[in-house]
Kinemage of the C-alpha trace (Angstrom):
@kinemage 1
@onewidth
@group {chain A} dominant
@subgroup {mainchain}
@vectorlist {calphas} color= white
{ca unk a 1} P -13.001 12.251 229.866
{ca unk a 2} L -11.640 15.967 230.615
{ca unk a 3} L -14.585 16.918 231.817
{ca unk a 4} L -15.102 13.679 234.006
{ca unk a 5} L -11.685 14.257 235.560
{ca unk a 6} L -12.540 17.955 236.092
{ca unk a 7} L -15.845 17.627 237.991
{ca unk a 8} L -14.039 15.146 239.799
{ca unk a 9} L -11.307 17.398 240.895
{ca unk a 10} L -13.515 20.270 241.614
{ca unk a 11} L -15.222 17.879 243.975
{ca unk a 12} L -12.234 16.666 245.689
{ca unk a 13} L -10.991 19.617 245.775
{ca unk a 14} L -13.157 22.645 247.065
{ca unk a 15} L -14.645 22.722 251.175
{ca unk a 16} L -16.547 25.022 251.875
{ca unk a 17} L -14.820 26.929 254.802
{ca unk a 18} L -16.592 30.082 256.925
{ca unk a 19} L -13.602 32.814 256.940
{ca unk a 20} L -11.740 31.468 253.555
{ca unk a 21} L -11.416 34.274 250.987
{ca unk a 22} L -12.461 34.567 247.880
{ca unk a 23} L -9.682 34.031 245.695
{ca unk a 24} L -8.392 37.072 243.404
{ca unk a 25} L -6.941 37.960 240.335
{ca unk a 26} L -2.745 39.498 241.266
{ca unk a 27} L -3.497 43.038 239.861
{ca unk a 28} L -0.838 45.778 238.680
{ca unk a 29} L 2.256 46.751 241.145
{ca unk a 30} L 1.740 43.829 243.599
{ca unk a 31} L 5.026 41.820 244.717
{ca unk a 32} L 4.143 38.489 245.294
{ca unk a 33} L 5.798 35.743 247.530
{ca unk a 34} L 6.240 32.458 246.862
{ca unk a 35} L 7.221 30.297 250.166
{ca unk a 36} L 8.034 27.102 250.357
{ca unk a 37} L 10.121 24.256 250.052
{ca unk a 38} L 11.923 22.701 247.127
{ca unk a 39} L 9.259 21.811 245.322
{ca unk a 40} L 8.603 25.825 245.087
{ca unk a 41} L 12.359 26.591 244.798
{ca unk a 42} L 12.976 25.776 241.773
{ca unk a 43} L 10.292 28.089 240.522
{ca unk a 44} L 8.785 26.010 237.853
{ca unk a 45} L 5.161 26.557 239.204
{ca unk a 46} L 5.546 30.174 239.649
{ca unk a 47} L 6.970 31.038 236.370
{ca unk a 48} L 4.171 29.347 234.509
{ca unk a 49} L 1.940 31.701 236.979
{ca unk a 50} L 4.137 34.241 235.696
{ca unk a 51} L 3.882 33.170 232.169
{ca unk a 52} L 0.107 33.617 232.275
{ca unk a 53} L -0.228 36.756 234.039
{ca unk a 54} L 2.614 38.567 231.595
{ca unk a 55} L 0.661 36.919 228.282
{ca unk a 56} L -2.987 37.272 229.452
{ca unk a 57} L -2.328 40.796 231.569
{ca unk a 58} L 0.144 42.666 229.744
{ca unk a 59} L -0.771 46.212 230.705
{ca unk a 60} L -0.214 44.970 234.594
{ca unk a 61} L 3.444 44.835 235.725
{ca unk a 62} L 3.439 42.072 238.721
{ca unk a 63} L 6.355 40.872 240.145
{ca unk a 64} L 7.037 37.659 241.630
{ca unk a 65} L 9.471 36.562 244.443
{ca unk a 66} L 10.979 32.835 244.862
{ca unk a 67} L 11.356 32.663 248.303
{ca unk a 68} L 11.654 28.424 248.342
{ca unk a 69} L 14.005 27.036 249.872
{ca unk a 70} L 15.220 23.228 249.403
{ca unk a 71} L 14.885 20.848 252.483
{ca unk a 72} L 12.986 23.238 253.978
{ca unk a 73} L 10.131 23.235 256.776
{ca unk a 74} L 7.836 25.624 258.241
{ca unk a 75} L 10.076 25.544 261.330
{ca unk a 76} L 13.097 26.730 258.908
{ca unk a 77} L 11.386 29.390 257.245
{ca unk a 78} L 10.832 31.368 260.227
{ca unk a 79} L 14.186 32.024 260.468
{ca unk a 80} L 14.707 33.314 256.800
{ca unk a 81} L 11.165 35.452 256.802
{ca unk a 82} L 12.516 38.675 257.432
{ca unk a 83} L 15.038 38.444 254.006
{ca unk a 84} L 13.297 36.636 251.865
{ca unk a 85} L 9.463 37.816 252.622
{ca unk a 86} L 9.202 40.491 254.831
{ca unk a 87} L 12.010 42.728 253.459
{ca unk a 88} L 9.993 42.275 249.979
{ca unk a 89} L 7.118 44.162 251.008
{ca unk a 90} L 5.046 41.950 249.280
{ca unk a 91} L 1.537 42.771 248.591
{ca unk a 92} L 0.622 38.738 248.858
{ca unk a 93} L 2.127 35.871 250.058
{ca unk a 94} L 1.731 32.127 248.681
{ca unk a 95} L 2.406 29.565 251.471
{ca unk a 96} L 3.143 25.528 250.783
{ca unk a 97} L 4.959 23.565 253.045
{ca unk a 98} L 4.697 20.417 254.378
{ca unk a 99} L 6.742 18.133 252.632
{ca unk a 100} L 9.684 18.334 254.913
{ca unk a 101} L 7.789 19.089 258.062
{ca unk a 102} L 5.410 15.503 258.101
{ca unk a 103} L 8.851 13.423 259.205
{ca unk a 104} L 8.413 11.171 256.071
{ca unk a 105} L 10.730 8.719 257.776
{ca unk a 106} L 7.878 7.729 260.363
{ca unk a 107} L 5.691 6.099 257.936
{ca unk a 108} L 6.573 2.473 257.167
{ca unk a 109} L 4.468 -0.262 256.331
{ca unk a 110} L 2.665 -1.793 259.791
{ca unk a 111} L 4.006 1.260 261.800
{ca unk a 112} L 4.262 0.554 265.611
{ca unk a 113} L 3.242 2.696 268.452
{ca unk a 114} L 6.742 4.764 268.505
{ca unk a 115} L 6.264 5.576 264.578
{ca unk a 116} L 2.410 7.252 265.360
{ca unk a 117} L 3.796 8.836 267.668
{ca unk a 118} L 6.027 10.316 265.802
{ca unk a 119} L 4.011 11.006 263.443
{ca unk a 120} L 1.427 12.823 265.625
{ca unk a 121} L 4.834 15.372 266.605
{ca unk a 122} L 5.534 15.798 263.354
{ca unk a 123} L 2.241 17.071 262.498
{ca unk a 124} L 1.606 18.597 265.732
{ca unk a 125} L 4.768 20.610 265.357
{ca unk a 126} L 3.747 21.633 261.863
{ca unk a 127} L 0.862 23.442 263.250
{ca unk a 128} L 2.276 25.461 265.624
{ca unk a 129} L 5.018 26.239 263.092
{ca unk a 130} L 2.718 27.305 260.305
{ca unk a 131} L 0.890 29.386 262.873
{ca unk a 132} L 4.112 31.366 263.570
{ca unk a 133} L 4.789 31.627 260.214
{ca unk a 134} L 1.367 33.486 259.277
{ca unk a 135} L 1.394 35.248 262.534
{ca unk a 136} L 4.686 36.599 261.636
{ca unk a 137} L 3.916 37.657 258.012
{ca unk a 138} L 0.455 39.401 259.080
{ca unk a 139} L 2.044 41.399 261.521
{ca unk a 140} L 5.279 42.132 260.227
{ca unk a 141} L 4.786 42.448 256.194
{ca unk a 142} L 1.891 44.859 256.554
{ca unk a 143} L -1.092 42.640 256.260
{ca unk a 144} L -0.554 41.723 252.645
{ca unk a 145} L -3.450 38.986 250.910
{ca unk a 146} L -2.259 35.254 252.058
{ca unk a 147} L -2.756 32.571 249.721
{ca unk a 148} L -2.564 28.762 251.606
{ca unk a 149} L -1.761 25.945 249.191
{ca unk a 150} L -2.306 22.703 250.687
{ca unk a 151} L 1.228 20.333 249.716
{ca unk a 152} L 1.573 18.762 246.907
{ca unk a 153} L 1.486 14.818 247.266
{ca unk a 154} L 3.740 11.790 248.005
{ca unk a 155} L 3.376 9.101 245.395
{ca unk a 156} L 2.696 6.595 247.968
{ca unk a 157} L 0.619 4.623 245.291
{ca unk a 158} L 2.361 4.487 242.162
{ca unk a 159} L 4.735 1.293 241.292
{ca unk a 160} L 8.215 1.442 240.789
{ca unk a 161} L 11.163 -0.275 240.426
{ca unk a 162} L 12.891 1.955 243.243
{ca unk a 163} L 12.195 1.213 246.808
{ca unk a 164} L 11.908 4.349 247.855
{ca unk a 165} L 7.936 4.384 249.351
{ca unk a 166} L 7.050 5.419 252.707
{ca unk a 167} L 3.258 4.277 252.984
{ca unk a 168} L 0.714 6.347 254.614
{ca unk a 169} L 2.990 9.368 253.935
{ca unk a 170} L 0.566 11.110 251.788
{ca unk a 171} L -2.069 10.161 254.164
{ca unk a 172} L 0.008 12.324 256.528
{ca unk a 173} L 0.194 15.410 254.125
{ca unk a 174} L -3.918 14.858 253.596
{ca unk a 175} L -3.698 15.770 257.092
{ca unk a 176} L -1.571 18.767 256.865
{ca unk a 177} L -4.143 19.838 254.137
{ca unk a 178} L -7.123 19.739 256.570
{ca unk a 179} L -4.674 21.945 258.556
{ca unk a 180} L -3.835 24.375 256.230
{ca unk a 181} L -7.741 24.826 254.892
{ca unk a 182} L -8.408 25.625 258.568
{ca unk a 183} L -5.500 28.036 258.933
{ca unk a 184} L -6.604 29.742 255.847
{ca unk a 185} L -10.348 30.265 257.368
{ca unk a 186} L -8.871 31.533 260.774
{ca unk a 187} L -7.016 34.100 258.901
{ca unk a 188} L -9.224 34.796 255.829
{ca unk a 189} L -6.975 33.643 253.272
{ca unk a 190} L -7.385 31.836 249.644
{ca unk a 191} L -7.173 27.775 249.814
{ca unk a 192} L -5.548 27.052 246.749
{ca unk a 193} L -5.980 23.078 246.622
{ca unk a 194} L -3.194 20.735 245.227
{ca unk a 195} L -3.144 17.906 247.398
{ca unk a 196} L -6.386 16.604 247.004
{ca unk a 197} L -6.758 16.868 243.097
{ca unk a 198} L -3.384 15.758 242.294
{ca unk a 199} L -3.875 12.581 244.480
{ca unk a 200} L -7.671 11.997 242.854
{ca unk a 201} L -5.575 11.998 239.001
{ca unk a 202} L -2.936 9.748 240.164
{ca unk a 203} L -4.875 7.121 241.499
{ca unk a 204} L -7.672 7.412 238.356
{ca unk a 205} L -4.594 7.124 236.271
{ca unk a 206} L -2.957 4.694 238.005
{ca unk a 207} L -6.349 2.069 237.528
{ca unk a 208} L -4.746 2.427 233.750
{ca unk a 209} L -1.246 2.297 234.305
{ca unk a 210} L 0.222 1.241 238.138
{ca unk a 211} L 3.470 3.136 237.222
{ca unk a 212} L 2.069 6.680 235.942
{ca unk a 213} L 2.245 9.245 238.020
{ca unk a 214} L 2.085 13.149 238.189
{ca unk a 215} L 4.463 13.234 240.735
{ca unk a 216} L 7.978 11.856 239.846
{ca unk a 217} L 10.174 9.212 240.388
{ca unk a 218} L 11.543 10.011 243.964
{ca unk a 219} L 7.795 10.173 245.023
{ca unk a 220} L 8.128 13.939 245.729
{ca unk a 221} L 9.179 16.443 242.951
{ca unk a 222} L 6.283 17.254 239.999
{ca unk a 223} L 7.986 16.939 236.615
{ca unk a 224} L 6.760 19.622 234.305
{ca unk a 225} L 3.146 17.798 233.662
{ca unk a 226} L 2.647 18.124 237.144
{ca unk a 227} L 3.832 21.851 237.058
{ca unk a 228} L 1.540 23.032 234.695
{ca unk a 229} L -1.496 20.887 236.762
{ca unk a 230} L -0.338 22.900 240.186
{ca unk a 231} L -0.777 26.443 237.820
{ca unk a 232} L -3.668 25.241 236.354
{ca unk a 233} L -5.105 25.036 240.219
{ca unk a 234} L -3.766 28.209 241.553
{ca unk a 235} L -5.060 29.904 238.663
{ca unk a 236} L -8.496 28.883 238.253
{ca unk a 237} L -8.373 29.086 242.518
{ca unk a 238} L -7.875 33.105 241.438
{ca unk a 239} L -11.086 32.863 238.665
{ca unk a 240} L -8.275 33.364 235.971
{ca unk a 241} L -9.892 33.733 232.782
{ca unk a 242} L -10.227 31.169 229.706
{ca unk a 243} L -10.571 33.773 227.134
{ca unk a 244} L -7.322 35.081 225.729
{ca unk a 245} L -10.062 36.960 222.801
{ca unk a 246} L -12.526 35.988 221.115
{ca unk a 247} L -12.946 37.493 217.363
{ca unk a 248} L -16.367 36.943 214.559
{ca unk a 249} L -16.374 38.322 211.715
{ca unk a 250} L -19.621 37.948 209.130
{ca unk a 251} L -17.664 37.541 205.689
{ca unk a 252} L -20.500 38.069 203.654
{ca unk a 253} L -21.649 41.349 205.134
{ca unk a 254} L -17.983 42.029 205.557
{ca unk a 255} L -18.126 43.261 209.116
{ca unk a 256} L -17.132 42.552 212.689
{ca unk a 257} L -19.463 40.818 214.588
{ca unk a 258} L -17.351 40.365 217.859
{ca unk a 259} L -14.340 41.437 218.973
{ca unk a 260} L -13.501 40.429 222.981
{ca unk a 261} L -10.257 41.317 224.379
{ca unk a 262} L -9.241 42.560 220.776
{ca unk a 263} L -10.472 45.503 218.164
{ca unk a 264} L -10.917 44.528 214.769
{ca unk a 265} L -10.613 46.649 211.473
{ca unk a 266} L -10.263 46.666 207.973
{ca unk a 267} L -12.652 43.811 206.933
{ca unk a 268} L -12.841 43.711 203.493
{ca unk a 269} L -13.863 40.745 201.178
{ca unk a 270} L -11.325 39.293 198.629
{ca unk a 271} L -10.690 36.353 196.455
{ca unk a 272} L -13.644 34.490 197.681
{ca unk a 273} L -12.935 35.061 201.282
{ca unk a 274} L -12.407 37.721 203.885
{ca unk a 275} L -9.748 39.989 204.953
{ca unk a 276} L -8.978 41.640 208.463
{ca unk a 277} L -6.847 43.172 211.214
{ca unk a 278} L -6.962 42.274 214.688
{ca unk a 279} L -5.132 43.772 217.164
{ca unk a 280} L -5.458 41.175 220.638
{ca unk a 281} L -4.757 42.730 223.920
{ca unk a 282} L -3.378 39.623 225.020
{ca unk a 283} L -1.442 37.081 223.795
{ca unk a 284} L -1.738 32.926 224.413
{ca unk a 285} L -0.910 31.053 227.190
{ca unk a 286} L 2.525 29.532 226.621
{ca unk a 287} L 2.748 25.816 227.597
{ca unk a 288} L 6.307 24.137 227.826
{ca unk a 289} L 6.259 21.320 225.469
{ca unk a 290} L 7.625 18.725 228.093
{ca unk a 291} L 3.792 19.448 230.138
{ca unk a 292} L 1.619 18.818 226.808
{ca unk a 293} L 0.773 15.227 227.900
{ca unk a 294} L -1.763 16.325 230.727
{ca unk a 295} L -3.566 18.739 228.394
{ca unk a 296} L -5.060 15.228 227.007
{ca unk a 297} L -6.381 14.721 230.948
{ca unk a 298} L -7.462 18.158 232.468
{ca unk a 299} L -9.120 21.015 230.600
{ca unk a 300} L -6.369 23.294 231.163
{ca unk a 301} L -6.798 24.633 227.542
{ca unk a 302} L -10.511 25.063 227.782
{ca unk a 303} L -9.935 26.657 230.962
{ca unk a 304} L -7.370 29.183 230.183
{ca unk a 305} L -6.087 29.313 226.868
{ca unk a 306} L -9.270 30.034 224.320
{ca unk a 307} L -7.702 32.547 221.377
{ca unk a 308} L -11.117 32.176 219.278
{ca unk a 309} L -11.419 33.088 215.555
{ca unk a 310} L -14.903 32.572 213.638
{ca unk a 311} L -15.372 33.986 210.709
{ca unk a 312} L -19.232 33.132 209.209
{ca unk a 313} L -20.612 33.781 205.732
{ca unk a 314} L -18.637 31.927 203.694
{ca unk a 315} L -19.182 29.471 200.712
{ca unk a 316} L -18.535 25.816 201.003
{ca unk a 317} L -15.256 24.279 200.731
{ca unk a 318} L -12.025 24.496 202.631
{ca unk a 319} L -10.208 27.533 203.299
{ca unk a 320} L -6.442 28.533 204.549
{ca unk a 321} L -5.931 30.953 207.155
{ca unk a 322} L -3.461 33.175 206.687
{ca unk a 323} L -1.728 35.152 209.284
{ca unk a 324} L 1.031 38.155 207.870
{ca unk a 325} L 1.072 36.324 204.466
{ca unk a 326} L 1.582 32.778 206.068
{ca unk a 327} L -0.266 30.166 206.285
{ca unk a 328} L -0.968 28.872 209.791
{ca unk a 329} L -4.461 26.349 208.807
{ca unk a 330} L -6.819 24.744 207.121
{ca unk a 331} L -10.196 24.872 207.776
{ca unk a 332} L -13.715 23.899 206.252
{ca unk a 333} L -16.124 26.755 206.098
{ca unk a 334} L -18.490 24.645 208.778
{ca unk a 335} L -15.624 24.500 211.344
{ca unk a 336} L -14.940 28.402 210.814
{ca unk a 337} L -18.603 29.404 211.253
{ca unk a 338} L -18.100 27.297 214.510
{ca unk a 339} L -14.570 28.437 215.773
{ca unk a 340} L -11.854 27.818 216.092
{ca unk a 341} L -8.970 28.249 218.867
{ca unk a 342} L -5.887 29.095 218.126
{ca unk a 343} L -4.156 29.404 221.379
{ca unk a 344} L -1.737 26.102 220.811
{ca unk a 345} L -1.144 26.772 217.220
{ca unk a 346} L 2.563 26.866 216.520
{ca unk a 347} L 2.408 28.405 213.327
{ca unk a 348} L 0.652 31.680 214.228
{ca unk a 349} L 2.946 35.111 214.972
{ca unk a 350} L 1.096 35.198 218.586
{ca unk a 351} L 2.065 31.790 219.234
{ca unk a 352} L 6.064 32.416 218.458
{ca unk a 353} L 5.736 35.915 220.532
{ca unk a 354} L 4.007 34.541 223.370
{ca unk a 355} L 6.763 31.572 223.573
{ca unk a 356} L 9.757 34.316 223.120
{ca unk a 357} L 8.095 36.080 226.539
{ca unk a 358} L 8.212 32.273 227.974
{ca unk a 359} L 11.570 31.970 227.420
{ca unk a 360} L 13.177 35.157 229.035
{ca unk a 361} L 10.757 34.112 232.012
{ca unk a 362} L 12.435 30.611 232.143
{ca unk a 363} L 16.164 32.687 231.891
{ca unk a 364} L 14.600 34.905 234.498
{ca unk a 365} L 13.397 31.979 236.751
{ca unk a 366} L 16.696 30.219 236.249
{ca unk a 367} L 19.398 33.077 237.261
{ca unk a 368} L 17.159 33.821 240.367
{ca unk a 369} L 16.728 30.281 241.473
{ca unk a 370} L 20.808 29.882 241.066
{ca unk a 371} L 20.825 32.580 243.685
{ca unk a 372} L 18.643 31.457 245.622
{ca unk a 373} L 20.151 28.521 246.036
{ca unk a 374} L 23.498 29.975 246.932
{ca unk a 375} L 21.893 32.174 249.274
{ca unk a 376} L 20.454 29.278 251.049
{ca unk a 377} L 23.697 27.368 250.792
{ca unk a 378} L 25.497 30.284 252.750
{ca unk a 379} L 23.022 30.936 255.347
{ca unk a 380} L 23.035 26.613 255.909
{ca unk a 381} L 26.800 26.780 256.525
{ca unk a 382} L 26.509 29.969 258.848
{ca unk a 383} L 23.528 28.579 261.223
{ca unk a 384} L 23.744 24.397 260.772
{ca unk a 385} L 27.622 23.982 260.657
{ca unk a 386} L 28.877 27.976 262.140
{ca unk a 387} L 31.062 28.049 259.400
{ca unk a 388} L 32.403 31.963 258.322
{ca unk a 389} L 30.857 31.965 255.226
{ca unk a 390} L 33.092 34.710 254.544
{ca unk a 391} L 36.542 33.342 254.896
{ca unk a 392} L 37.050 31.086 251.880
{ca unk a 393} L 39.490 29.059 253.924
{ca unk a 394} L 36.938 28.057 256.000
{ca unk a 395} L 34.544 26.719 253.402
{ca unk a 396} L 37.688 24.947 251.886
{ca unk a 397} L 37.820 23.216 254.878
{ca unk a 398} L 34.007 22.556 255.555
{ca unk a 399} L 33.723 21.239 252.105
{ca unk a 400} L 36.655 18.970 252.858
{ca unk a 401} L 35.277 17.676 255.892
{ca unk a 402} L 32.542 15.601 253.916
{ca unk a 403} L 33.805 12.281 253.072
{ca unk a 404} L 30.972 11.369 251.165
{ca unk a 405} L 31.577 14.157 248.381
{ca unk a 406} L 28.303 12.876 247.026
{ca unk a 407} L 26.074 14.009 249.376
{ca unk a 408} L 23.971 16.592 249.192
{ca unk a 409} L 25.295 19.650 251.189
{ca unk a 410} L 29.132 18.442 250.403
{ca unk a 411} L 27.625 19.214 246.321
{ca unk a 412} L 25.962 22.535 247.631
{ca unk a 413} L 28.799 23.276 249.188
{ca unk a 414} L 30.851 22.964 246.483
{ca unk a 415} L 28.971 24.984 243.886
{ca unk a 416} L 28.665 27.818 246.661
{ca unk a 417} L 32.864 27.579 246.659
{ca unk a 418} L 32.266 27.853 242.792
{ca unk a 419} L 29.851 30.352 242.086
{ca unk a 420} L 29.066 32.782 245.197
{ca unk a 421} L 31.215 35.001 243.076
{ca unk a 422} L 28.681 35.353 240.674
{ca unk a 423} L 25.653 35.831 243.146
{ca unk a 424} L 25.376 39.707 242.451
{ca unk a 425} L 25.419 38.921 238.845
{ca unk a 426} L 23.001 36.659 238.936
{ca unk a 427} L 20.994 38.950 240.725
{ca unk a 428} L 21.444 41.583 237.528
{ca unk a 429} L 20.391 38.947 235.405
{ca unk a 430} L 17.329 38.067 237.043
{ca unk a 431} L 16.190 42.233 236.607
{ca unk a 432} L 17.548 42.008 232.764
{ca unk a 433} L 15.496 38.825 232.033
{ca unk a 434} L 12.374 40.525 233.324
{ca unk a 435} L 12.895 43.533 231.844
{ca unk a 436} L 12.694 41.665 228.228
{ca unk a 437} L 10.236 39.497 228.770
{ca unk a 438} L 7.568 42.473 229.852
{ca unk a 439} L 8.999 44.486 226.616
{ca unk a 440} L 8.278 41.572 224.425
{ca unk a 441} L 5.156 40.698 225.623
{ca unk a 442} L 3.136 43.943 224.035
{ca unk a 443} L 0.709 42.587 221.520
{ca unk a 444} L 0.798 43.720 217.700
{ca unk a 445} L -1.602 44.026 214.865
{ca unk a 446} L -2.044 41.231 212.388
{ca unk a 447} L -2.837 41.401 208.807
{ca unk a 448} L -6.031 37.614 208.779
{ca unk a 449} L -6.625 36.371 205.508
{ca unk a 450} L -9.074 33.266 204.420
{ca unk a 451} L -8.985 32.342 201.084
{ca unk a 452} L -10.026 29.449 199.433
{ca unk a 453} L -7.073 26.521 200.010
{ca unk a 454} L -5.223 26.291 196.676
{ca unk a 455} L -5.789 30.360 196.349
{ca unk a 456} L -2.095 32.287 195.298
């Protein structure tokens, strides 16, 4: 079935385009950018990037740049690309808009002449805006490597109780797509591909169950499934590699027989088995818990997450594998001979380590996307509603001016009254979090036994 669903994606999902670059591995000392809308500001996608690069590449130091903004269009980020992109001196830029810029409100059911209209502006203006956008970064960030992802979709197929669909909207953003794959080739970027492989899984999924989706509830926003699907994409668009290492060891002639990405030493034989130290230059691929359930539908792990161990030579019979004295499997000596990846096993020391790097990466991504969002907050207040964002009276008063304190910018508002105190903090916190997770990412030697299960 994963492999099904992958040559189906791959299908969907790759055009062949004169002028699109090949895509590229992010290499030591770049800055990368990531602009967008909401669906990039809250950083999920680019933290698992993140996640990847500090686990699988942890002699390069890379670092990357939310610059997503919620609500936002490719109209409104011109006028925030100087502070959040430009002024970073990135070395490459990621680009996905499109959500807020295809006027979701002009696609109903039966649209009339005034709606396709409308929705011919919408898209019309998108272009043009896009095209400023790139023109802008080429010539004013120094020319750094563009990478064009086409938007993620609108659920306009999957059934829920809400009624909250806009049909033919995703039709609308398959448009924007064809767009931004010809923007790309005009300016000899990457295509990174969402749209069109995210749609193909919902609607194979959806023959199953009318009500799954990868998207989410409100049609729009990827839960973390559909997180770990977009990094999946924009990693394998960069020919990010599967092999985290790969280790053999011939137990009977107690030797090495392989060791990629890794050095091996001390192989000894004991007890019936084999002893050995490995030393990986990488570590695994950390995947939040709350995304496991697409692993069952794309070969994400096959793809990017392979921490082999085969050890051949050995009599018949079950063995454990032990890792630093502990136990971490059980294995026949047919499966070892084969392999066996240990990338998702919970139990092993590179498995905790690689999740501890995760998790000041998530602190990391959470403190900066806080200040983003204030950021964005204050510069909404200043250029929609000419508030002086730095008189506190005055965004007493603007706050107080909503009557609806449940909408949206009256609740911005009044967590920028709350917490734009703690912007420069947050700020410190987002260096500090980065700071430990490249420290704890360095990879360590570990002491492999295989015995015979039931072996003291």
């Amino acid at each position: 079935m994963k492999r099904l669903i992958s040559v189906a994606l791959g299908l969907l999902g790759v055009l062949a385009l004169g002028g699109v670059a090949r895509g590229e591995l992010f290499q030591d000392g770049e800055t990368v950018c990531f602009l967008g809308d909401s669906i990039t500001a809250r950083g999920s996608t680019q933290t698992i990037i993140a996640d990847y690069y500090l686990t699988r590449f942890p002699e390069r130091t890379i670092r990357f740049v939310n610059a997503g903004r919620s609500g936002d269009s490719a109209g409104g980020a011109l006028g925030r690309l100087q502070d959040d992109v430009i002024a970073k001196k990135p070395t490459s830029v990621t680009i996905m808009l499109g959500m807020n810029d295809v006027g979701r409100g002009s696609y109903v059911a039966n649209p009339d002449a005034g709606k396709l209209k409308q929705q011919q502006q919408s898209l019309n203006g998108y272009k043009a805006n896009m095209e400023k956008v790139v023109a802008r970064i080429r010539a004013e960030a120094g020319e750094p490597r563009l990478l064009f992802i086409t938007p993620s979709p609108f659920d306009q197929t999957v059934v829920l109780e809400k009624d909250n669909n806009q049909p033919g909207c995703n039709d609308g953003l398959g448009r924007c797509a064809e767009f931004v794959r010809a923007l790309a080739a005009t300016n000899h970027g990457t295509v990174v591909d969402f749209h069109a492989p995210m749609t193909a899984l919902n609607l194979e999924q959806q023959k199953k169950d009318p009500k799954w989706t990868i998207v989410g509830a409100d049609r729009v926003h990827p839960g973390a499934p559909g997180h770990l699907m977009m990094a999946w994409l924009f990693l394998k668009a960069q020919g990010a590699p599967a092999v985290v290492s790969s280790v053999k060891v011939d137990a009977a002639a107690g030797r090495a027989v392989e060791s990629l990405n890794a050095g091996v030493t001390k192989v000894a034989k004991q007890a019936g088995g084999v002893a050995f130290t490995v030393l990986e230059k990488a570590l695994p691929f950390p995947i939040d818990p709350a995304a496991k359930p697409v692993l069952g539908l794309l070969p994400i792990e096959k793809e990017l997450n392979q921490e082999l161990l085969a050890v051949s030579g050995l009599a018949e019979g079950t063995y454990e594998v032990r890792i630093d004295g502990a136990a971490v499997a059980r294995h026949t000596a047919g499966e070892l001979a084969h392999g066996i990846n240990l990338a998702l096993n919970e139990a092993t020391p590179q498995f905790k380590q690689a999740q501890a790097v995760a998790r000041h990466d998530e602190q990391r991504r959470n403190a900066e996307a806080q200040a983003c969002s204030l950021m964005n907050t204050r510069r909404w207040m200043q250029g929609h509603y000419k508030v002086n964002v730095d008189d506190p009276a005055a965004v007493q008063a603007h706050y107080d001016h909503f009557t609806d304190k449940k909408e949206y910018n009256a609740g911005m508002t009044l967590n920028y009254i709350k917490n734009w105190k703690k912007y420069g903090a947050l700020l410190q916190e987002v260096i500090a979090h980065e700071k430990d997770a490249l420290s704890a990412r360095v990879p360590v030697p570990h002491a492999y036994a295989l015995v015979p299960a039931g072996s003291k």
